[in-house]
C-alpha positions as CSV (number, residue, x, y, z in Angstrom):
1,X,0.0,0.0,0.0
2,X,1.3,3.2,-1.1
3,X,1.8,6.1,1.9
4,X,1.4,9.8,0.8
5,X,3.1,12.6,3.1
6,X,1.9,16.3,2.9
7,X,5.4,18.3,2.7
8,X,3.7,21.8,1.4
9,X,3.6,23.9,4.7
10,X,0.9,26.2,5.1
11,X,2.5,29.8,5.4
12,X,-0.2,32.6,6.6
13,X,0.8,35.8,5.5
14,X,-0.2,37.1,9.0
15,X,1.5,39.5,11.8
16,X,1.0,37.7,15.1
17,X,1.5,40.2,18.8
18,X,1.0,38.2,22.1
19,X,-0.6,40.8,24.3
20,X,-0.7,40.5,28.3
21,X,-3.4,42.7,30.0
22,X,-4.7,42.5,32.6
23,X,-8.4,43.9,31.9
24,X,-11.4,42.1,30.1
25,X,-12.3,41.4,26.4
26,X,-14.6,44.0,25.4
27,X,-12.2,46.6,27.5
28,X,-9.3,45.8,25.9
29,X,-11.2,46.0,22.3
30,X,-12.2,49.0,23.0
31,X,-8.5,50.4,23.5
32,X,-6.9,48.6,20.3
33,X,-10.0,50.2,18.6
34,X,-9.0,53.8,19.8
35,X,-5.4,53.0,19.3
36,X,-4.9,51.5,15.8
37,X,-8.5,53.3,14.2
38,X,-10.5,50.5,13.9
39,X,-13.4,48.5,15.0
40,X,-13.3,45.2,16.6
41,X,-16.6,43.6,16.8
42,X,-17.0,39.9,18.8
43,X,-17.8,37.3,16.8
44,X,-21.4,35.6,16.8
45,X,-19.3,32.0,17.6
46,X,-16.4,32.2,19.8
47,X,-13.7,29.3,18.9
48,X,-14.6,25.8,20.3
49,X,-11.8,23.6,21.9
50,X,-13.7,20.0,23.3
51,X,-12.3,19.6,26.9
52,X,-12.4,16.6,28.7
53,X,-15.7,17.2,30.4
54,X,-17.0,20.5,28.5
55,X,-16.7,22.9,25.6
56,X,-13.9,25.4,25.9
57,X,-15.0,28.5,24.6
58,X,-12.7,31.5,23.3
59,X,-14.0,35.2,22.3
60,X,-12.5,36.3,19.3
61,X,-13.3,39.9,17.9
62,X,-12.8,40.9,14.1
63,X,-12.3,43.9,12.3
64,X,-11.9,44.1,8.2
65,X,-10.2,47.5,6.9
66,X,-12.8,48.6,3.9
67,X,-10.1,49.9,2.0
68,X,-7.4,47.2,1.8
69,X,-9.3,44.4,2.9
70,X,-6.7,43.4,5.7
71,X,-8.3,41.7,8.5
72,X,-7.6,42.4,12.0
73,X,-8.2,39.5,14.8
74,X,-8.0,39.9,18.4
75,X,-8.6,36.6,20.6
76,X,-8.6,35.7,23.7
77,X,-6.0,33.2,25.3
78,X,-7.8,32.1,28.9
79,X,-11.6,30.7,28.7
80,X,-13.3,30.0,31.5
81,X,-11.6,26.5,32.4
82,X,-8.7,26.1,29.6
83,X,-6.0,27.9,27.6
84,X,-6.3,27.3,23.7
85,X,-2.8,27.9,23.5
86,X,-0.7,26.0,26.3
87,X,2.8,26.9,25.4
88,X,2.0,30.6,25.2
89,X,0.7,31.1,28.4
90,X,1.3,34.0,29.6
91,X,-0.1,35.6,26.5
92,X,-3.6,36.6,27.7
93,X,-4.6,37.7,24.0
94,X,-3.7,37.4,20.5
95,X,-3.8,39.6,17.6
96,X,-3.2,38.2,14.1
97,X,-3.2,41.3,11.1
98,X,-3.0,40.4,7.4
99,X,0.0,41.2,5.8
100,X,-1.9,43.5,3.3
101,X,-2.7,45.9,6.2
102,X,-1.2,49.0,5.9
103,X,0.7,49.1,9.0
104,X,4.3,48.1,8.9
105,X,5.3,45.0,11.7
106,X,7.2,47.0,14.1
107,X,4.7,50.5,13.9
108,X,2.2,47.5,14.6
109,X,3.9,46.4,17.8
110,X,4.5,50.4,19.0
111,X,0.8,51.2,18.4
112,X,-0.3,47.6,20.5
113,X,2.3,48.5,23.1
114,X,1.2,52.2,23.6
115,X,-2.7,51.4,23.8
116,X,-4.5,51.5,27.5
117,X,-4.5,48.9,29.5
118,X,-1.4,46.5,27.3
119,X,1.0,45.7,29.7
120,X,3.6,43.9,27.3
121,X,3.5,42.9,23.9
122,X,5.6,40.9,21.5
123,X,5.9,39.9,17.7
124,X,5.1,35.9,18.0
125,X,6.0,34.0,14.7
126,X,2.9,31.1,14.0
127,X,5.1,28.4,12.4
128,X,6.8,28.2,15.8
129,X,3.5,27.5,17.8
130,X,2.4,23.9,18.0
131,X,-1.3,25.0,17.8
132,X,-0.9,28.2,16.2
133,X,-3.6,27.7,13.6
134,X,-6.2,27.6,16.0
135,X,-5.8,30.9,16.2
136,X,-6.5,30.9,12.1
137,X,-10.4,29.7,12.7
């Protein structure tokens, strides 16, 4: 019986920030929205992750820029029981922007650092997270 491997990686053309904060969801939306000019808006369906006994559930808010059609996502690292992202732990949020945004990487990481209530943030590469495209749903 013949065996097939997948070699082509998946490369996302997406700039990843780990944010720690230490304020909720919707607050911290609200001060990336005032920040960066846009308009994070929660998802209808959060991102699912079975547990061993329940659901995990993780709020995830997008924005899409009207005139470059970049799209900015902001989710959240701790649900109520679980992490979705284990090794990155003492990320409390993520935010993932398309490549085609028209904000450079590191003017990116100064606006994110420089918002209310973002007490550190850092460039995180996907490829080197285990899970990393859950974060891709």
């Amino acid at each position: 019986m013949a065996k097939y491997r997948l070699d082509d990686i998946v490369d996302p053309e997406v700039m990843l920030v780990g944010i720690s904060s230490h304020v909720n969801d919707y607050r911290l939306c609200w001060a990336l929205n005032r920040q960066l000019g846009i308009n994070l808006v929660r998802r209808s369906t959060d991102i699912v992750e079975p547990g061993p006994r329940t659901d995990a559930h993780f709020a995830a808010f997008d924005h899409t820029d009207a005139d470059s059609n970049a799209r900015y996502t902001l989710v959240n690292n701790h649900g109520e029981d679980a992490i979705l992202l284990k090794e990155q732990r003492g990320s409390d949020y993520f935010l993932l922007v398309d490549r085609s945004a028209p904000i450079a990487d590191g003017e990116l990481l100064q606006q994110v650092r420089q918002s209310d209530f973002v007490l550190a943030a850092y460039p995180l590469n996907i490829q080197d997270l285990r899970a990393g495209h859950k974060l891709l749903q």
